[in-house]
Every structure is written in C-alpha cells, then in structure tokens.
C-alpha positions, 0 to 999 in steps of 0.5 A, a space after each residue: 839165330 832168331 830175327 825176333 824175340 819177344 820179352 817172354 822168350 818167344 822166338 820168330 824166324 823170318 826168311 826173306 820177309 816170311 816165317 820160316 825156319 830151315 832146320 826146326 819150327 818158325 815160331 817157338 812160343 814160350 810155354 812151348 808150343 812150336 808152329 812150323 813154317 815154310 815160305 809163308 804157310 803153315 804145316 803140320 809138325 809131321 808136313 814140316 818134317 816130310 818136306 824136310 827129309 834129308 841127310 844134309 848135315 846129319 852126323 853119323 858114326 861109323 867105326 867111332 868115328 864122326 861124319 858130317 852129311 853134305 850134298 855133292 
C-alpha cells in the first residue's frame, strides 16, 4: 500500500523515511511514468531490476501445480 497518494493518482512508497519500494517502482505518476528507488537513490528501471534479481516469492508451476519461492 502506497504511504502517499496524491489526488490525481499519483502514488509515493517510503521505507524508513526514504523512497523505496520493494517489489516495483517508488513513485507511479499518474500519466504513467514510474521512477525507481532504493534507499533514497534513484535507478535506471534495468538497475532497479538487477539489484533486485531473486527468486523470492516468484511462483512457478510445475506438473499444474503452484509453488511459491521462499529463502530457506
């Protein structure tokens, strides 16, 4: 859930004080544009996404069945 959203549907996720977003981007503008954050800096959408390659939570199907990644 957002911490700010703006009346034009802007929305702001803040950790500890400083943009940042765990599984997407940190500000999601209303006409779109989205800007990537993590402790405070700004990435590249291809930065954000290579800092945050993991399996973690990823579902996969196997045989039809559903399985949900977690670290052990």
């Amino acid at each position: 859930m957002p911490a700010e959203v703006w009346a034009d549907g802007t929305k702001f996720y803040w950790i500890n004080g400083k943009l940042q977003r765990k599984n997407g981007a940190a500000i999601e503008w209303a006409d779109g544009r989205k800007e990537y954050w993590i402790y405070g800096v700004e990435l590249t959408e291809k930065e954000y996404n290579k800092r945050n390659n993991t399996c973690v939570n990823k579902v996969i199907e196997i045989d039809g069945v559903k399985y949900k990644l977690e670290k052990l």
